[in-house]
N, C-alpha and C positions, 0 to 999 in steps of 0.2 A: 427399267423394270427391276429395280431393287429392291429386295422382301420389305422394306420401310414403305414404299409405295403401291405394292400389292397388297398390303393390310391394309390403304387406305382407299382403296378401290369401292365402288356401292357393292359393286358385285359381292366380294369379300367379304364386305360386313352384312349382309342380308345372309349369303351365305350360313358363314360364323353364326348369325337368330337361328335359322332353320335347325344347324345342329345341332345348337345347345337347347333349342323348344326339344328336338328328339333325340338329343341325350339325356333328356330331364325325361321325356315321356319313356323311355326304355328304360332307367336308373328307377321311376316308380312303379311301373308292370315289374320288374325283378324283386323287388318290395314285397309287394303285393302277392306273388307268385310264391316268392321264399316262405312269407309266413303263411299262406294258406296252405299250401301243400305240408309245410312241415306240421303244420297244426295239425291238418287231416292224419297222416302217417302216424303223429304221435298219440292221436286219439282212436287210433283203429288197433296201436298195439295194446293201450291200456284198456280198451276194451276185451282184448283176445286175453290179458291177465284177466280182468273180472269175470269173462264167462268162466276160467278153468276155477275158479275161486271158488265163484258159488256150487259149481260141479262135485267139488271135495268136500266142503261145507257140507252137502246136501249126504255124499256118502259117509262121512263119521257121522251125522246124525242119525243116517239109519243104521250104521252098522258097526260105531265106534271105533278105535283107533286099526284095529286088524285090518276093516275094509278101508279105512283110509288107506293102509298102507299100502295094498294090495292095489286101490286104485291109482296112486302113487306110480308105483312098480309098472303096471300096463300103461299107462300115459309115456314113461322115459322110454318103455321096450317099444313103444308104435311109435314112437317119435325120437331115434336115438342122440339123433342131431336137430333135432326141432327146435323152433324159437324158442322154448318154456326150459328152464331148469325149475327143480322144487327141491324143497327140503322140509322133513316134518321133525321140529326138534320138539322133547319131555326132560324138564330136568335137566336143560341144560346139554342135552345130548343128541346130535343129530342119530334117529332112529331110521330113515329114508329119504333117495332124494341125492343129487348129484352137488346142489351148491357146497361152496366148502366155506361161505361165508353169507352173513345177512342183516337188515339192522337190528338193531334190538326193539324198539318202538314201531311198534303196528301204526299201520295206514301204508300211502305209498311213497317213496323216494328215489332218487338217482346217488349210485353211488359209485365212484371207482370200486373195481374186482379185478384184483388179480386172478388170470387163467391158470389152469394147471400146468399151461407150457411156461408158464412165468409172466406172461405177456399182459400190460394193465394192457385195463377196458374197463369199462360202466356199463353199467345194468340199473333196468327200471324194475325195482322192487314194489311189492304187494306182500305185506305182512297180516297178521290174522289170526289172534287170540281164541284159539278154539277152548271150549268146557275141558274141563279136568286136567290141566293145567300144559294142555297141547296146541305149541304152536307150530303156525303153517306160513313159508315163505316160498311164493312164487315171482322170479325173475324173468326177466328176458333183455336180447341183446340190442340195441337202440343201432346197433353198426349199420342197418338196412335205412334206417332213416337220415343216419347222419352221413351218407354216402349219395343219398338223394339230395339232402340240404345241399353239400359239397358242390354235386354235381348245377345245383339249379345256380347256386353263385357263382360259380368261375364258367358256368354259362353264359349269364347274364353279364358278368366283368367283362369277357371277352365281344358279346355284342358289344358292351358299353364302348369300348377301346375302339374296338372295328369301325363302331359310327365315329367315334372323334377322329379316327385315320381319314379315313375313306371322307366326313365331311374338310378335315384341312385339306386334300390332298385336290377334294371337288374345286372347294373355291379358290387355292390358288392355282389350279386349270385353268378355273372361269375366268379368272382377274386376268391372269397373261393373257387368255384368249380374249379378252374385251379390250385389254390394254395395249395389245398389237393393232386389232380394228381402231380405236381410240386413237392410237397414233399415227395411223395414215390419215386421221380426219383433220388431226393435228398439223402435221405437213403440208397437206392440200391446202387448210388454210392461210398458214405460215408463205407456202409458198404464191398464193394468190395475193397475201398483204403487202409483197416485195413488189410485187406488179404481175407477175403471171398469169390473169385473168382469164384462159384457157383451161386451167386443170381444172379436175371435179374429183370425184372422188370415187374410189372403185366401189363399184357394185357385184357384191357374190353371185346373183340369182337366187337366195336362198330362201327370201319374201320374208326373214325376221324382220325384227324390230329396227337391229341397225341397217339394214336393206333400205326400209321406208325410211328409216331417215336419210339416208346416204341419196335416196333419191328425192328426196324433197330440198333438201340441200342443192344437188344439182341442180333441180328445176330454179332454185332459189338464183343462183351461181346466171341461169341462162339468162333468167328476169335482169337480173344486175346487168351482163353483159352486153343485153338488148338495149336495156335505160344508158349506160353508158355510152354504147353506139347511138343512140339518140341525142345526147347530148353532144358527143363530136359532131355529128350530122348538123343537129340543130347550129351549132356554134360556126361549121363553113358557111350554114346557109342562110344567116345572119350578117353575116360578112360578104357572103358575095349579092346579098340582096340589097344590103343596105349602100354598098361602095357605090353602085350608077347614081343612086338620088341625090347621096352627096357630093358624088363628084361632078354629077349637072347643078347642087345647089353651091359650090364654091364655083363653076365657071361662072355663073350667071351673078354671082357676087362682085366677082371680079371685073366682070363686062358693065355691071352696073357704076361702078366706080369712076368711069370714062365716058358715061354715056350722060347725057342730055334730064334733065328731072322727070317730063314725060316717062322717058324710056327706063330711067332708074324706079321709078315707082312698079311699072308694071315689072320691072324684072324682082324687086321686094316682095311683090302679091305673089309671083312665079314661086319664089323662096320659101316664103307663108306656104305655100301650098304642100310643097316637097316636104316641107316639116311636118307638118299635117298629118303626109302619110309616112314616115318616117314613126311621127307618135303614134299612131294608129295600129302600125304593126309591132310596135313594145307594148303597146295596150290589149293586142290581140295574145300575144304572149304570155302577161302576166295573168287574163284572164284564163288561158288554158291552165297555166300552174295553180292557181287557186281551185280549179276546178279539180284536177287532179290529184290534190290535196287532200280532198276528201272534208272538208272542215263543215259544208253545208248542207254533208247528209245526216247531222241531227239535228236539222232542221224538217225535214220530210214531211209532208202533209197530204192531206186527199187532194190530188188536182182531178179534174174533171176535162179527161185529155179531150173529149169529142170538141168541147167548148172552146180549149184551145186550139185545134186543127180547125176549128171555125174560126176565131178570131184573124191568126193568122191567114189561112186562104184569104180573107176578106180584107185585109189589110196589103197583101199584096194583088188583090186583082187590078186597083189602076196602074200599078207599074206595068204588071204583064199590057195590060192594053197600050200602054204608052208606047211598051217595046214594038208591037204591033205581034202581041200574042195573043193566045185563048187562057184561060186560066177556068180548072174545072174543079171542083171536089166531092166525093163520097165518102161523106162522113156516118159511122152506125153512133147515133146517139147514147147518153148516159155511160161512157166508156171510163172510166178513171181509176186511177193506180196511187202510189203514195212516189212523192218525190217533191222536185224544187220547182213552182210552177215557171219562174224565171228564165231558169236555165233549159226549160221545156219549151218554153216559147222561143227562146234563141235559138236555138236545136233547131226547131222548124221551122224558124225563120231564113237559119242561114242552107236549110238544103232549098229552100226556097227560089230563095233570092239567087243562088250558086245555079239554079236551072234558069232561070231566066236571062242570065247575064249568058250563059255559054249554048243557052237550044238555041238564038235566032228567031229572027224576022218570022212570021207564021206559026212558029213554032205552037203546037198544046201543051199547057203543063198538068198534070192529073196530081192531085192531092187523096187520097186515098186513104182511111181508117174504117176497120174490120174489125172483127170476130171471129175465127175458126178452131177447127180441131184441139190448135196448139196454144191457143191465146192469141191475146189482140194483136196483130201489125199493122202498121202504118205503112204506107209508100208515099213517096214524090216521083213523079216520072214525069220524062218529056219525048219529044219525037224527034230532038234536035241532032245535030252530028255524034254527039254522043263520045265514048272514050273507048282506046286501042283497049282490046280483052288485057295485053300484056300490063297494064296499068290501070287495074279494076283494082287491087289489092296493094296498090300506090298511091291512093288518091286521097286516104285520109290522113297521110306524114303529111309532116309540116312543111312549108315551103314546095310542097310538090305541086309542079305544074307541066303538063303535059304540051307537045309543041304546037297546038292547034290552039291552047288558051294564052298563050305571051301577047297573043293583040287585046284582048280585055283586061280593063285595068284587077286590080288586087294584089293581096298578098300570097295569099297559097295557105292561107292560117284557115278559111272558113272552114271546112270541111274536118282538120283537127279538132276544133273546138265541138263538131257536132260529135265527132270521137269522142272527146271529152269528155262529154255530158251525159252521151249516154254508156261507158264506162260507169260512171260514177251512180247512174240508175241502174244499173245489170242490166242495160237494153243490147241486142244484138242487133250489128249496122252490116250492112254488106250493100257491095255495089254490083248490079249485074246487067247485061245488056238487055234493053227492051228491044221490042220489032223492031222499031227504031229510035235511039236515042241513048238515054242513060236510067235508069231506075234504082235510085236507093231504100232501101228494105230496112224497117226498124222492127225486131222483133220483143213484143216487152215481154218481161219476166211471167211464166204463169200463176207465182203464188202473189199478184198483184190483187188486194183488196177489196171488195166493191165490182166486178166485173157484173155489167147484167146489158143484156140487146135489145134494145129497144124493139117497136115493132114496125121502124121502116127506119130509111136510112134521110140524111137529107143533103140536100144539094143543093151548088152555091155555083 
């Protein structure tokens, strides 16, 4: 927090515009202010000289120079100390009238005047060639306006001063105070890039600006720390998934070695197969990470979901039969959204497929596409054993298999990947228990495109 680093704060220098826009805007209202008022002031007293002017004028014309004088003489008695001095000189000679000096050239001027007490000053003269060779000099003392001028300038210096105070003293408040917050965001990060992926960063309550960020930041911090813990996750459970396969496909390598061609062939096909699924689930893999990538939502296009939730129902109805199930669907026609028709048809295929391999013998599976309130949902449900409630909000990680499904073959990936996809379309997936069995719940986005109801549903 060194003054070299506080000047280079935003805060600071925004600051710093703010001031100097309104020490410029105060520095020109003082301007402005100074010469209007002093204009006014100096045009109200030369005014107040021209009325007593032509006042006098008007009385030597009627009355020549006695009633000048006379009117002269009552002017300085009603006004002893009044703004006006006069003086009526002939010849040279002041005949009435208090000045004791004036110019010699008619019209009007500013002159230094010595006072009687000795004391210089200036006065705004009116001089005035009267007939018969008498002249008339009327003063007055400009001390009232130049006390107001005085005053409006080192009024206005003083604001001016007061804003350059008051704005340095603002912004570097501001700056420490942003550069204290600034540096606990500092540390938090600092201390999270050592490896302390725990900290976050304080939050005031105070709902500014560094608030929302402080908690977007967090929220940021939690995401990371989730994907991370998914990654460790993912990374045991790769390793403990993968260790059985190959350590039945190195026994049966090994056993092959010793054994007869018959029995080595088939233990080779056994191998083949292990591999199989070994690739199968690094392909289920990379397919979620591409997915989650995000790279094929601009590609996005009108699918026409009803037609796919036909396709597929129809496409797995022999297997359901095979397994010795029912397979139903209610589909609300013309339903369709923007997305990857693809990864739509995977999606449904593997909540599909994932209910038939785990409902059982008998089992109904319902296929289900609607319309309501909220926008369109989809359902797959079955009647089958179904999954523990504790493990409704476990079942779309990767590798997760609950202890009633270890006798059906798979990886544990299908159900991520339907995460996956519909992540990547803003669809909303949740699992919840039916009467009986399992029931997964897609709910799509409501600003999806194109939404219109047919006017019946159809079924398959």
């Amino acid at each position: 927090m060194r003054p070299p680093k506080i000047l280079q704060t935003t805060t600071f220098r925004l600051a710093a515009i703010y001031v100097a826009g309104f020490a410029f805007a105060v520095a020109a209202l003082g301007v402005m202010t100074y010469f209007v008022t002093t204009r006014t002031l100096e045009r109200r007293l030369d005014t107040a000289i021209a009325v007593d002017m032509e006042a006098l004028q008007a009385d030597y014309r009627a009355g020549g120079l006695s009633q000048l004088l006379a009117a002269v003489s009552t002017h300085e008695h009603s006004h002893p100390n009044g703004p006006l001095d006069y003086a009526v000189i002939a010849n040279g000679s002041r005949l009435a009238g208090h000045l004791m000096a004036w110019p010699f050239v008619a019209g009007w001027s500013t002159l230094p005047y010595r006072e009687s007490e000795g004391d210089d000053a200036r006065r705004r003269f009116l001089v005035s060639n009267l007939n018969g060779g008498v002249t008339l000099a009327i003063a007055a003392d400009p001390e009232e306006v130049d006390e107001v001028k005085e005053a409006i300038f080192y009024g206005f210096l003083s604001a001016f001063g007061a804003v350059l105070i008051l704005g340095i003293v603002g912004g570097i408040g501001l700056s420490l105070a942003l550069l204290r917050r600034v540096e606990v965001i500092r540390r938090t990060a600092e201390a999270i890039i050592a490896g302390d992926l725990s900290r976050r960063v304080p939050v005031r309550g105070s709902g500014d600006d560094l608030d929302r960020l402080s908690q977007t930041l967090n929220h940021m911090l939690d995401r990371i720390g989730e994907l991370m813990e998914s990654v460790r996750a993912v990374s045991a459970n790769i390793a403990h998934d993968l260790k059985t396969p190959l350590a039945r496909l190195r026994q049966r390598l090994e056993a092959a070695r010793v054994q007869p061609d018959e029995a080595r062939k088939a233990a080779v096909e056994s191998g083949v197969a292990e591999v199989d699924e070994i690739l199968a689930t690094f392909a289920a893999l990379l397919r979620i990470a591409q997915i989650e990538a995000g790279t094929r939502r601009s590609g996005f296009i009108s699918v026409n979901l009803s037609e796919t939730f036909s396709t597929v129902a129809e496409a797995f109805a022999p297997a359901a039969e095979d397994a010795g199930q029912k397979l139903t669907a209610t589909i609300t026609p013309d339903l369709t959204m923007m997305g990857d028709r693809e990864l739509l048809t995977q999606m449904l295929a593997n909540l599909t497929d994932n209910a038939i391999r785990h409902a059982g013998m008998g089992a109904t599976i319902v296929i289900d596409l609607r319309r309501d309130t909220k926008g369109i949902v989809g359902c797959v449900s079955d009647n089958g054993p179904g999954v523990p409630a504790a493990e409704l909000e476990l079942i779309f990680r990767r590798f997760h298999r609950s202890a009633e499904s270890h006798s059906v073959s798979g990886s544990g990936l299908g159900l991520s990947l339907v995460k996956a996809v519909a992540d990547i379309h803003g669809i909303a997936v949740h699992a919840e228990d039916a009467t009986a069995g399992l029931r997964i719940v897609l709910r799509f986005p409501r600003n999806t495109p194109g939404q219109s109801t047919g006017a019946g549903d159809s079924h398959t």
